[in-house]
N, C-alpha and C positions, 0 to 999 in steps of 0.2 A: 809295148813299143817304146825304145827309147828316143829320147827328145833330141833333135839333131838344135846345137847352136846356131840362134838368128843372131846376127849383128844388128848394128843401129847405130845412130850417131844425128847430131844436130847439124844444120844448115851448111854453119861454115866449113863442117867437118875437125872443128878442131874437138871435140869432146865425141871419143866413139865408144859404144859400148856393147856386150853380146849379151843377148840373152840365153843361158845355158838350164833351164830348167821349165817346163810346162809351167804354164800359166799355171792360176787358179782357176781364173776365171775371165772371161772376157763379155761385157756387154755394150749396148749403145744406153747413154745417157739425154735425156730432152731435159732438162731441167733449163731454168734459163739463165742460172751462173755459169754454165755449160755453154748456154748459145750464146750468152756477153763476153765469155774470156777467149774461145774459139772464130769467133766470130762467122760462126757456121750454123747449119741447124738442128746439131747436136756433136757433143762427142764419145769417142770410144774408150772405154774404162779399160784396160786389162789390171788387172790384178797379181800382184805376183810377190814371192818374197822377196826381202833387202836380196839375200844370199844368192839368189838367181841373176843378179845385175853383174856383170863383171868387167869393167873399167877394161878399155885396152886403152885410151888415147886422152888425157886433157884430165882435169876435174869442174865438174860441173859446180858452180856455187850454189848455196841457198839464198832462195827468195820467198818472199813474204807479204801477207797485208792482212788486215783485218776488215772484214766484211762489214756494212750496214747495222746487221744484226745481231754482232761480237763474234761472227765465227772467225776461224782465224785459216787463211787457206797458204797452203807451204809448199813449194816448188823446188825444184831442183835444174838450173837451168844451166845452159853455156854462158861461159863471163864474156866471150866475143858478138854473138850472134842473136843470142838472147830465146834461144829456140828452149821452149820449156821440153825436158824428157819427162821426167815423172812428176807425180807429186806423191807427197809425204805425211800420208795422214797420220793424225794428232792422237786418234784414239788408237790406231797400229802402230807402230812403231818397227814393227820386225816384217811392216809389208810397202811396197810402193803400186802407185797406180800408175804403169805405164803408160805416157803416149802412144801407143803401137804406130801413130804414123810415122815415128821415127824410126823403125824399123826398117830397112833397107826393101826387104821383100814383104806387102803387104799383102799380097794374095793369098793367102792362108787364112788371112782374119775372117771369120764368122762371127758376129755376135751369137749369144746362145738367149740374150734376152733384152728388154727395152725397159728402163725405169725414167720414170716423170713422165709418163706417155701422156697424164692432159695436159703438158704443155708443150708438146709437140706439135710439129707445124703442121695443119690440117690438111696439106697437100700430099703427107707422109703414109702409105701405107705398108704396115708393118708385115714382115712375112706370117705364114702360116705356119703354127707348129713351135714359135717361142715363148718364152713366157713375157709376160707385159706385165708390167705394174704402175698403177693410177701416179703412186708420188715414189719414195723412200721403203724399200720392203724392210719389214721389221727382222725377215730372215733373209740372209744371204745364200743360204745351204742352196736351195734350189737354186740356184745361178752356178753354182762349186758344182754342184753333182750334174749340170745340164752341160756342163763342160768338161768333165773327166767323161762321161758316159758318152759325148756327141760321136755321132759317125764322122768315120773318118776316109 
């Protein structure tokens, strides 16, 4: 099945961009750097290559800070609006973690799994049939393959 381009873009709409290639991966996150920078209670990982991002409108700046505990966590935001799209992890470099909420049409989004699920919020129950992980999965593959395989 070929992947039809989702567009996206921040707030003000001055920084738009498409996405033109199937995720990796898509799942929900509970961690609680997750529930403090979102200010929600939890958010949605998608996964994807640099190469699948393709710029139509604006350039997003990079952003930055260094965490409590030396991590260092790297954004890619609007210079206007300040709407983060992705970030830009440290140890990938040729991948971004998309915001999917910036995505224009979010009704597609399925998570295919939950990580940090003990510190999700106890009112939260998880579908049936995902995979869940207590903290950090040491493998990703099951998330990649729960999502190239999901029904569609």
């Amino acid at each position: 099945m070929e992947f039809e381009a989702r567009p996206g873009g921040c707030v003000c709409g001055a920084v738009r961009y498409e996405l033109v290639a199937d995720p990796v991966t898509l799942y929900a996150c509970h961690c609680t750097d997750c529930q403090t920078e979102t200010g929600a209670s939890f958010a949605l990982s998608m996964i994807v290559n640099r190469e699948s991002l393709a710029l139509l409108r604006g350039s997003p700046e990079p952003r930055g800070c260094r965490l409590e505990d030396g991590r260092e966590k790297r954004s890619e935001c609007c210079p206007r609006c300040n709407t983060s799209l992705w970030g830009v992890p440290a140890r990938y470099p040729e991948l971004r973690n998309l915001h999917p909420g910036t995505l224009d049409d979010t009704a597609w989004l399925e998570p295919v799994g939950h990580i940090w699920t003990r510190s999700a919020q106890p009112w939260l129950r998880l579908p049936p049939g995902v995979l869940g992980y207590e903290g950090q999965p040491d493998d990703m593959l099951p998330l990649v393959r729960a999502w190239k395989f999901r029904p569609r």
